[in-house]
Legacy VTK file of the C-alpha trace (Angstrom):
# vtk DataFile Version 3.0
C-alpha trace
ASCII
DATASET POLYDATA
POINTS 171 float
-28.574 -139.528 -104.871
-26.577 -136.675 -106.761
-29.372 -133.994 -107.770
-28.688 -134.166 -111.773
-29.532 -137.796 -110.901
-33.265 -138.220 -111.861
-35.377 -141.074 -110.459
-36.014 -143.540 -112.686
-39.991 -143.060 -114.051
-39.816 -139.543 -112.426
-41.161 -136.527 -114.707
-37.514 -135.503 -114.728
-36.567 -138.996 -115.547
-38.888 -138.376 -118.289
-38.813 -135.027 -119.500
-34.343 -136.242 -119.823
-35.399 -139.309 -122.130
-37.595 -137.449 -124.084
-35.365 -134.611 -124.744
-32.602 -136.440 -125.787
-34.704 -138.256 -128.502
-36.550 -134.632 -130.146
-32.924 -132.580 -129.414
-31.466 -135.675 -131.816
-34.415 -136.016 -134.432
-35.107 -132.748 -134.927
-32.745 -129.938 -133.110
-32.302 -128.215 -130.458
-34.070 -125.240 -132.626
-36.741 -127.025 -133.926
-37.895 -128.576 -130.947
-41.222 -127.097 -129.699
-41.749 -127.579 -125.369
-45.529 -128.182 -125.704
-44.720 -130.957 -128.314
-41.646 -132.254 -125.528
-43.584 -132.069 -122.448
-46.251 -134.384 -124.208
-44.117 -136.953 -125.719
-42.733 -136.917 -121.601
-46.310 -136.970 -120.497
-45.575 -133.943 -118.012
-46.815 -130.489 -118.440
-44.933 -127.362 -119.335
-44.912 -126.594 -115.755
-42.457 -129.339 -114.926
-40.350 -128.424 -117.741
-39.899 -125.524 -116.239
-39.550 -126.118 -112.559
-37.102 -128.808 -113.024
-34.715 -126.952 -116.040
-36.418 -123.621 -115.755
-36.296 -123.100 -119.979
-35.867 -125.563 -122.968
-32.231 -124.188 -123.025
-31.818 -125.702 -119.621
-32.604 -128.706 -120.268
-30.732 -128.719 -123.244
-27.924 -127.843 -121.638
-28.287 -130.205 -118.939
-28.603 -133.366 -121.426
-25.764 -132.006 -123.573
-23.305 -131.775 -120.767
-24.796 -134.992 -119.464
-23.625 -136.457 -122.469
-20.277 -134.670 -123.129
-19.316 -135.909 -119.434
-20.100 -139.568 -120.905
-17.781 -139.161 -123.482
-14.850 -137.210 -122.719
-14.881 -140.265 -119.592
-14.268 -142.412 -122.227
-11.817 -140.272 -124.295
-9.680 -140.397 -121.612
-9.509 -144.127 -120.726
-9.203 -144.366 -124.640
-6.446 -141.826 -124.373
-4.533 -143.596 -121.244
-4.810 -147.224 -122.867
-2.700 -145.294 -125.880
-0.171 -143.838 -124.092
-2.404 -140.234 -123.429
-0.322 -138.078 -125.652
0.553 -137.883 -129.203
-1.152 -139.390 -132.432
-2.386 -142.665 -131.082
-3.594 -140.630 -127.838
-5.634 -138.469 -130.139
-7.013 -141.097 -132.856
-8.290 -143.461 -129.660
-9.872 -140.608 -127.879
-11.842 -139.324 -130.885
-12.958 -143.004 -132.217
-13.803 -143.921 -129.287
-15.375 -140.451 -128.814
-17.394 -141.109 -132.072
-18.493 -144.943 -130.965
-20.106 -143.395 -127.868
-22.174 -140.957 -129.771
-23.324 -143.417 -131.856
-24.405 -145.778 -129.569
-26.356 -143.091 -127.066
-27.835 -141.688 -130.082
-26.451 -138.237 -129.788
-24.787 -137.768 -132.979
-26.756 -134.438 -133.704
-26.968 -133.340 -129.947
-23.150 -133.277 -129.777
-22.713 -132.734 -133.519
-24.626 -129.187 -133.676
-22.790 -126.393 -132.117
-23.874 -125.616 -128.561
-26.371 -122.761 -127.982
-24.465 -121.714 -124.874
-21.309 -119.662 -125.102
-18.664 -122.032 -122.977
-15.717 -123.959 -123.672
-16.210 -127.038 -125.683
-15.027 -130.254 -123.614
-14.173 -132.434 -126.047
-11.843 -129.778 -127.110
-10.511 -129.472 -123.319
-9.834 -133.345 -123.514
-8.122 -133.346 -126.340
-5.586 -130.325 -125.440
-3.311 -131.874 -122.885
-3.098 -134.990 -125.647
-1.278 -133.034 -128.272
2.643 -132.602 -128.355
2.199 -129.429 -131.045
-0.118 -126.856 -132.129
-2.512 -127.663 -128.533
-5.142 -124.720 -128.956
-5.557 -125.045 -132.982
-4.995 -128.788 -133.212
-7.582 -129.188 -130.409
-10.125 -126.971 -132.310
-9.837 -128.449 -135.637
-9.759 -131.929 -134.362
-13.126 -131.403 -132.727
-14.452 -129.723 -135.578
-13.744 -132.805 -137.774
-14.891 -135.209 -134.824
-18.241 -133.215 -135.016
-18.416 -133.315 -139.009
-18.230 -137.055 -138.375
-21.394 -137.354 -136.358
-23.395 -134.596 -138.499
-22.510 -136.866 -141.457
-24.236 -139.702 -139.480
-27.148 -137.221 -139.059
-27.647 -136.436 -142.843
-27.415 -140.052 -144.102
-23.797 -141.545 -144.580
-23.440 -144.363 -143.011
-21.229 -144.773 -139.778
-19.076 -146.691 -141.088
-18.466 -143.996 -143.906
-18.413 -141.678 -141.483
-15.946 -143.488 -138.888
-13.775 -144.785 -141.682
-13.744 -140.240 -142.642
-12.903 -139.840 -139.420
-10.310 -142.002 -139.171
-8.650 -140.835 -142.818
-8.348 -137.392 -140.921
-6.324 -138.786 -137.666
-4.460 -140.967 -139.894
-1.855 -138.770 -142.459
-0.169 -140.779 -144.798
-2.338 -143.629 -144.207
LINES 1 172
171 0 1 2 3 4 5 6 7 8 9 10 11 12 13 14 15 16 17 18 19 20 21 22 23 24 25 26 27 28 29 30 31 32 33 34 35 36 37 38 39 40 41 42 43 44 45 46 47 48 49 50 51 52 53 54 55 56 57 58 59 60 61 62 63 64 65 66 67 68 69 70 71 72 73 74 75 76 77 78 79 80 81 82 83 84 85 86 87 88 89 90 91 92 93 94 95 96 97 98 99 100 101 102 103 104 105 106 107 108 109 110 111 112 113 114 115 116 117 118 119 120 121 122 123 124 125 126 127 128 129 130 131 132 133 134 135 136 137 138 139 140 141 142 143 144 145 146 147 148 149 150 151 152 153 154 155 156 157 158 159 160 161 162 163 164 165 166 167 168 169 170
């Protein structure tokens, strides 16, 4: 079993689910480690050993879940034609859906705490015909606007149907 792997009911296993549930509610900021180590029934200690800092783990469910989606951006992306508008619109949607259904719409919406480049950005590069490095940027911006707007209360519908408007010109 690949190490980032955890066992199912293991106190990584746990310390993972938990995570991802305060890092959405409440921010990667706001959560507290006693507070997470509790709601995952470990200690501190395990926190630690297994992530070695609330950043680590953070960064290990983020990237978790930015794996999970840009794999789906890009059999989005190939089912369009991978390059061009339609390329870029099914990526991001698709992109959004995920988020929405795994419940990360604030983990992937906020920007990372951890200087690196931004994958979804990455995926989206090699899909654009023009403007690659500030298309790609703005394009994830407005992908991550999306999913904060799901965060402060607009429905995702609202907030899909938004996205959409901004992949769509003339439309």
């Amino acid at each position: 079993m690949r190490e980032w792997v955890p066992v199912p009911g293991s106190a990584k296993a746990r310390l993972i689910e938990a995570a991802i549930h305060q890092f959405e509610l409440d921010g990667y900021e706001a959560v507290n480690v006693v507070e997470l180590a509790g709601k995952a029934s470990v200690t501190t200690g395990a926190l630690y050993h297994h992530f070695g800092s609330k950043l680590g783990l953070y960064t290990a469910v983020r990237e978790d879940m930015e794996k999970r989606i840009v794999e789906r951006m890009e059999g989005a992306a190939e089912a369009a034609g991978n390059q061009g508008r339609p390329a870029v619109r099914a990526a991001l949607l698709v992109a959004f859906d995920a988020a929405v259904r795994f419940t990360v719409c604030r983990i992937l919406g906020e920007q990372s705490p951890v200087e690196r480049e931004d994958p979804v950005t990455a995926a989206l590069r090699p899909l654009l015909t023009k403007h690659k490095a500030p298309a790609a940027d703005i394009l994830a911006a407005a992908w991550r606007a999306a999913l904060l707007a799901v965060v402060t209360g607009a429905s995702t519908a609202a907030a899909r149907a938004s996205l959409a408007y901004v992949l769509d010109p003339g439309k």
